[in-house]
N, C-alpha and C positions, 0 to 999 in steps of 0.2 A: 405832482399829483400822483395818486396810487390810486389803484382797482382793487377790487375786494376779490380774492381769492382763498384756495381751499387754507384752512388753519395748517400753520406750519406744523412740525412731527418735532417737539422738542428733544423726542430720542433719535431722532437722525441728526437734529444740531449740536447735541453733546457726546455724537459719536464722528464727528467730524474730519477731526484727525487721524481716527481710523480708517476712515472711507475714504482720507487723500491718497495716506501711503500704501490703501487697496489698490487701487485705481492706477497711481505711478508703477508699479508694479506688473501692471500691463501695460499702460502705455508708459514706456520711458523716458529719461532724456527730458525733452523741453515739451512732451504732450501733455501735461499738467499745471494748472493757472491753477494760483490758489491764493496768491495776495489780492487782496483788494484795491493796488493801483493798476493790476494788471488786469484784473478781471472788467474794469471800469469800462469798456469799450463794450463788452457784453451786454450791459446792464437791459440797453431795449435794441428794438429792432425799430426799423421805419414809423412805426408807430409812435415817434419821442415824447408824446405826453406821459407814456408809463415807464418808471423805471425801478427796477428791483437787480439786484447784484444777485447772481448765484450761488450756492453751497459752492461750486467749484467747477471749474471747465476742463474739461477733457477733448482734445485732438486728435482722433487716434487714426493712423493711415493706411490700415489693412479692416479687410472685411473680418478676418480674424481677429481683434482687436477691438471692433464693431461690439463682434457677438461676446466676447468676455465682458465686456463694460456691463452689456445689457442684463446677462447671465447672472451679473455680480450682485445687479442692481435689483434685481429682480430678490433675487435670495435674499439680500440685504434688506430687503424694502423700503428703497430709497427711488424717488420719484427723478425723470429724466423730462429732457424738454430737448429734441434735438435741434440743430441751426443749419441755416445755410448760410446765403454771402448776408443775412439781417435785413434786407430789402423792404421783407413781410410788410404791411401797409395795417396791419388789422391787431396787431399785436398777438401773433400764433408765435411768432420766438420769444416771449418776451418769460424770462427765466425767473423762478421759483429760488427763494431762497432755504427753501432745504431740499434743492432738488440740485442733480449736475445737468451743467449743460452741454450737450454733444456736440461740439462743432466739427461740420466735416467738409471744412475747405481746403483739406490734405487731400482729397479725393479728387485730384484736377486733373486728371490723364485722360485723353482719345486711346481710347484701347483698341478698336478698327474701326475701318471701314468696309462698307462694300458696295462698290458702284451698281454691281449686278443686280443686286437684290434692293437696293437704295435705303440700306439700313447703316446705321452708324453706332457703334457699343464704347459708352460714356464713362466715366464716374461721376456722379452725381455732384461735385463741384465744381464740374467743368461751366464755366459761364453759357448763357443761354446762346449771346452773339460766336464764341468761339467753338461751336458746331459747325456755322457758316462757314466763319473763316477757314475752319480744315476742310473743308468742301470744295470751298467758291474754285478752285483752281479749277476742276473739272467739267466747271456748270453744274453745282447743285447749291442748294440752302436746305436750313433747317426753319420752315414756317412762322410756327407763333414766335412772335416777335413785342414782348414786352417793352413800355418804355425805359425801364432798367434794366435791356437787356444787355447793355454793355458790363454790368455789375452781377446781377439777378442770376442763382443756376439751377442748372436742369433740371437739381434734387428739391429745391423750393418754389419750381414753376410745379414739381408733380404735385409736392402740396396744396398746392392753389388750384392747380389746374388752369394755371395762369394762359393769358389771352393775349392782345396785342392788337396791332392795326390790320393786320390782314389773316385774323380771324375768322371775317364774313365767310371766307371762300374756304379757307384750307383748314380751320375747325381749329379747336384750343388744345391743348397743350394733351388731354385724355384722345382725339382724335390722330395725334401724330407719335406716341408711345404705343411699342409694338412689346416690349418686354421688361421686366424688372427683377433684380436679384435685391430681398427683400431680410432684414432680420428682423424677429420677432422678440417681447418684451425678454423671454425665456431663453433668447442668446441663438434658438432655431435658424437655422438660412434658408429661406425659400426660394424659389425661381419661378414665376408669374410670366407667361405668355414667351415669345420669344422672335427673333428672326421671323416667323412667319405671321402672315397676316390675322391670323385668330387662332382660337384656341379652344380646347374643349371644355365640358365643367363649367360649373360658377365663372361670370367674369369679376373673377379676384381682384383682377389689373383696374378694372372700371372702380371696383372701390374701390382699392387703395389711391388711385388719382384722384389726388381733393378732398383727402382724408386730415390733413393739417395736422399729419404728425403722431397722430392719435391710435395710431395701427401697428405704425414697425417704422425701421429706418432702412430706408433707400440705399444701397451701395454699389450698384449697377443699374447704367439703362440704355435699353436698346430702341432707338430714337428713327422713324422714319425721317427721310433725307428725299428731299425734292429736286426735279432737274428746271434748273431757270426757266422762266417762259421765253420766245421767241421775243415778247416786246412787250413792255410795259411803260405808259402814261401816264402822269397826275396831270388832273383839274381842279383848278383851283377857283372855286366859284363863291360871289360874296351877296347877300342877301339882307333886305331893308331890316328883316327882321326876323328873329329864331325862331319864331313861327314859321315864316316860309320854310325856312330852311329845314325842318324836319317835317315838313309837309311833302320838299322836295324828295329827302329820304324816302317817304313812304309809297311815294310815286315811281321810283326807280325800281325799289325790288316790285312793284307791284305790276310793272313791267315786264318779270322776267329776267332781269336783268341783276346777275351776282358779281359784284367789284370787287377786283382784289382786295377793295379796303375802301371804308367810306366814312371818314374821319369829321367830328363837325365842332368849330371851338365860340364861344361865344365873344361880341365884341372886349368884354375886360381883361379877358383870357388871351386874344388874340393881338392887342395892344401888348402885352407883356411879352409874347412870343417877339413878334417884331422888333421891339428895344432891343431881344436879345441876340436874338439872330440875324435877325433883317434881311426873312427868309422871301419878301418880296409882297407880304398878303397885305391887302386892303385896307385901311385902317377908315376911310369911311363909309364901312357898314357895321351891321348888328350880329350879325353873324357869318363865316363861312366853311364852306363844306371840300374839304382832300376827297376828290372820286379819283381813284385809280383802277382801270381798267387793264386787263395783262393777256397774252396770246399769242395766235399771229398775227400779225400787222393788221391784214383785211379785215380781221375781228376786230382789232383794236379801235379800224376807223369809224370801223360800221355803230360800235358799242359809243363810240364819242361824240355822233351825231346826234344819234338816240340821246345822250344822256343831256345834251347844250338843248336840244328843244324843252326838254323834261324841265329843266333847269329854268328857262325861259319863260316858260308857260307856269311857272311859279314868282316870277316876278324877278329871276336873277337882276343884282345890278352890275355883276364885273363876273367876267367869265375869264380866264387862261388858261392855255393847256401847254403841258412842259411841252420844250422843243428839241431837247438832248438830256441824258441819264443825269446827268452835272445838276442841273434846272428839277427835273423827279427828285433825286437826292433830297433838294433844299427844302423843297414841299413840306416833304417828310420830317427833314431835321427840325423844321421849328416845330411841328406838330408834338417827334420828340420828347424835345425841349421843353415843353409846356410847363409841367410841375417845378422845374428849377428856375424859371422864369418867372415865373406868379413868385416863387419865393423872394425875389428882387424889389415886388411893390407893398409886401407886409411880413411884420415880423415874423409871424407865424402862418398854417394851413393850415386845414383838416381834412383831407381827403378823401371825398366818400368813395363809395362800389356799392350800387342798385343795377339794377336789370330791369326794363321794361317792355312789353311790346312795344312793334318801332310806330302804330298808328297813337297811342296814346301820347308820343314824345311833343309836341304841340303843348296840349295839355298840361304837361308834368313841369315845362318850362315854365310857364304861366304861372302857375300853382308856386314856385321855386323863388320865382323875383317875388309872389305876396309873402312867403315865407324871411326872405332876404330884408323886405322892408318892417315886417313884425319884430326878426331879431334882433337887426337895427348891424346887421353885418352886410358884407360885401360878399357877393359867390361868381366867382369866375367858373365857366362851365367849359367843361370840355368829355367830348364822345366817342367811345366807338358807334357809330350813329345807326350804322349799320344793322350791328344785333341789339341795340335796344341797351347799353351797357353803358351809363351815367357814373361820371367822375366828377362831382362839383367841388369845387375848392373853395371853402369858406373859410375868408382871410379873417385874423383875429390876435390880437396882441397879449400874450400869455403874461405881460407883465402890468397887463389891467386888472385888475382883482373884477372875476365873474365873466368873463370874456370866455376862456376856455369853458365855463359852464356853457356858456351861452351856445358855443358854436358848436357841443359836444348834441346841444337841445334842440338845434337848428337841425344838425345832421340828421338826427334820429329821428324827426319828421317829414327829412326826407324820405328816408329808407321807410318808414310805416306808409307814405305815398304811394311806394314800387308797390308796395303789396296792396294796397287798395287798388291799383288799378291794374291787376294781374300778374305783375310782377314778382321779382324774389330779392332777397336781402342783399346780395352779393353777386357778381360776376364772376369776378377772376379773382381778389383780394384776397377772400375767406374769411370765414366768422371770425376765427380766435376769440381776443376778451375783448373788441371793440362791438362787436355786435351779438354775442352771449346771449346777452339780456334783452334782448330784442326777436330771437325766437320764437317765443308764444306770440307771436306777431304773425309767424306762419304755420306755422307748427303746433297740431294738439300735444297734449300730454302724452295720448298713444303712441304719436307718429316719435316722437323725443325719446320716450321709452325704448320703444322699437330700435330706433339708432345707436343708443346706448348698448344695447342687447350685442349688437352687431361688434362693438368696441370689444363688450367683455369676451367675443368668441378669439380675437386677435389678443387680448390685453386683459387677462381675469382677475389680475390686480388692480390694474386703473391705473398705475405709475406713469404710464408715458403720456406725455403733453399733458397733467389734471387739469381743470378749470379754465380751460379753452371749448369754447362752441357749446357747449352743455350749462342752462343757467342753473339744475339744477342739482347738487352733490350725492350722487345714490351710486354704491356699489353694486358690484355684479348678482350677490346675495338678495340685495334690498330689492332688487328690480326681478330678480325671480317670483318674490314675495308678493310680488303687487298684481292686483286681479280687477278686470273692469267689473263694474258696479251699475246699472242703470244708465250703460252707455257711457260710464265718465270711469276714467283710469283713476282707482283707490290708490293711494300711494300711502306708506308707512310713515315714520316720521322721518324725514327727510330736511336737514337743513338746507337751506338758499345762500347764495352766494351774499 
């Protein structure tokens, strides 16, 4: 399948071979992919319904290196799409065929730490989970905690502003980035916040977290570093039905009460988990809910009381609480697991990212199975339940002719749901080309405008990431040009994707 994207630049593809042996030039040696058996692994990101081969990939492993590529590219006018470990869910890597693609998973070094100050200075390839582990010796972690976070890194959580299971408490990925050394389309090097806890000026750092690419690329980050809590618990509680169970959510925080993490997967979703882990959960109920609760101890018991009546008084039908780290651990792992595990019961998934208030989650499910039975597909559902942040997996066999339509049509009615009922397109995922065209969904013309505006002040060419998050193709120029009208943004002639 293919996505409609910006019209290729025939004079970048018939200047091709000079923009290899540019490029090699800088980067030496083996940082330049330029066959097509090799570039093949490039072609998508996580997102595998779309795929397109790049003009060429470049690896380059100096911030020096970085900014010649960009510098180059800029002068050249030849459009960039940078990458991380490909993880993306939303198709934000997903590379241009007259464009290079940056990959900077040469960028995997811990360049310090510091206990004192609980900062940790990265390269942006460094994996999300191996922050931790250069830590954990000491008693600390690094937070957000993605389900690919053994794969997933630092430089592609900032794009996202990626999230994870115990987001509730210690905030996504913009909450625990204290600094960033940044290059610009123009080959510039910036340095955005740092070691210390804020900063003056614009918060630069705030936009550029969850900017998908579209701004500069990443080549340093200075990452807050947490000290373990004294104790932490999972519960694992099972519910007749997902109603309860996000009614129970709503009841917790509605208590007062902020869990380390408050995970909730539905019974098809939770079958799948089990076959594959046999992480211990419930198989007859309809749904269950991971509450972990973290602290000191006293806390912990006090918070696990509270949370078994809560639970109760919602109709819980199986309650557990871990009894050693070993038993927490497993909670967790299937929870995990989830995405590779549904992959086991259909050929294919489609993975959504909506955000909703956590009272309408009741609601949203309901709305989900009539949706499931119109499309005539199956949706395994699994949450951070906590912040309201909807991952449905609608399983679907890509070698049906009209299936991936279907499930593409299924999805998109999900997401136009989140925003009917307060919600927003995306959690943690990001727009890239899976949900583009689904913007005017939240977004006026103005507010789209405006965003774009903000791009051209970082990017006055438009080359880096084009035809991601933006449905609409308008350069820097076109969008000066455009004046509101009787309340409605005039726009010029402006083609659509």
């Amino acid at each position: 399948m293919s996505v409609t994207m910006p019209p290729r630049d025939e004079a970048v593809l018939a200047r091709r071979d000079q923009i290899v042996a540019a490029l090699r030039r800088i980067v030496p040696g083996e940082g330049v992919i330029a066959t097509e058996r090799e570039m093949r692994p490039y072609e998508s990101d996580g997102l595998t319904a779309y795929r397109q081969l790049p003009l060429v990939v470049v690896l380059p492993s100096t911030t020096e290196q970085v900014s010649q590529v960009l510098r180059y590219c800029h002068d050249a006018g030849v459009k960039v799409v940078p990458r991380g470990a490909g993880t993306s869910l939303s198709g934000g890597a997903l590379p241009l065929g007259d464009g290079v693609l940056l990959g900077m998973a040469k960028f995997n070094r811990v360049r310090s730490i510091d206990f004192a100050d609980r900062v940790a200075v990265v390269e942006p390839g460094v994996t999300n989970l191996a922050v931790t582990k250069a830590v954990e010796h000491a008693g600390f972690y690094y937070a957000p905690d993605p389900s690919s976070q053994i794969a997933c890194t630092i430089g592609g959580n900032i794009a996202e502003n990626s999230g994870g299971v115990h987001c509730l408490k210690y905030g996504l990925t913009t909450n625990n980035v204290l600094g960033c050394e940044l290059v610009l389309m123009t080959g510039e090097v910036v340095r955005l916040g740092g070691a210390h806890l804020d900063a003056g000026g614009y918060d630069l750092l705030g936009i550029v977290t969850g900017s998908e690419g579209l701004l500069g690329v990443v080549t340093e980050v200075t990452v807050r570093i947490l000290q373990k809590p004294e104790t932490a618990r999972a519960m694992l509680v099972g519910f007749g039905s997902t109603e309860a169970a996000g009614d129970c959510v709503g009841r917790i925080i509605a208590a007062g009460i902020i869990p380390g993490g408050m995970e909730m997967m539905d019974r098809l979703a939770t079958e799948a988990v089990e076959q594959f882990v046999h992480a211990g959960y419930p198989l007859d109920v309809e749904a269950i809910l991971i509450v972990e609760l973290d602290g000191p101890r006293v806390e912990c018991d006090h918070l696990i009381e509270q949370v078994s009546g809560i639970a109760r008084d919602c109709g819980a039908l199986t309650l557990r609480v871990s009894t050693s780290e070993e038993e927490r651990l497993l909670f967790w792992a299937g929870r995990k697991a989830a995405f590779p595990a549904v992959g086991r019961i259909s050929p294919d998934y489609y993975c959504m990212d909506g955000t909703i208030p956590r009272a309408k989650l009741p609601y949203v499910l309901q709305r989900t199975r009539a949706l499931s039975a119109q499309y005539g597909l199956r949706c395994a559902n699994v949450f951070h339940a906590g912040d309201g942040n909807l991952h449905p997996l609608i399983l679907y066999d890509a070698n049906q002719p009209g299936e991936l339509e279907r499930a593409e049509a299924f999805g998109a009615d999900i997401l136009r749901l989140c925003v009917e009922v307060g919600g927003v397109l995306t959690g943690e995922h990001g727009v890239g080309v899976e949900k583009r065209d689904l913007m005017p969904t939240m977004f006026s013309d103005i507010d789209l405008a405006h965003q774009q505006r903000l791009k051209c002040a970082f990017d006055q060419k438009g080359l880096l990431n084009p035809g991601k998050v933006f449905p609409v193709l308008s350069t820097c120029a076109e969008l000066g040009r455009m004046h509101v009208s009787g309340g409605r943004l005039a726009f010029p002639d402006i083609p659509r994707f």
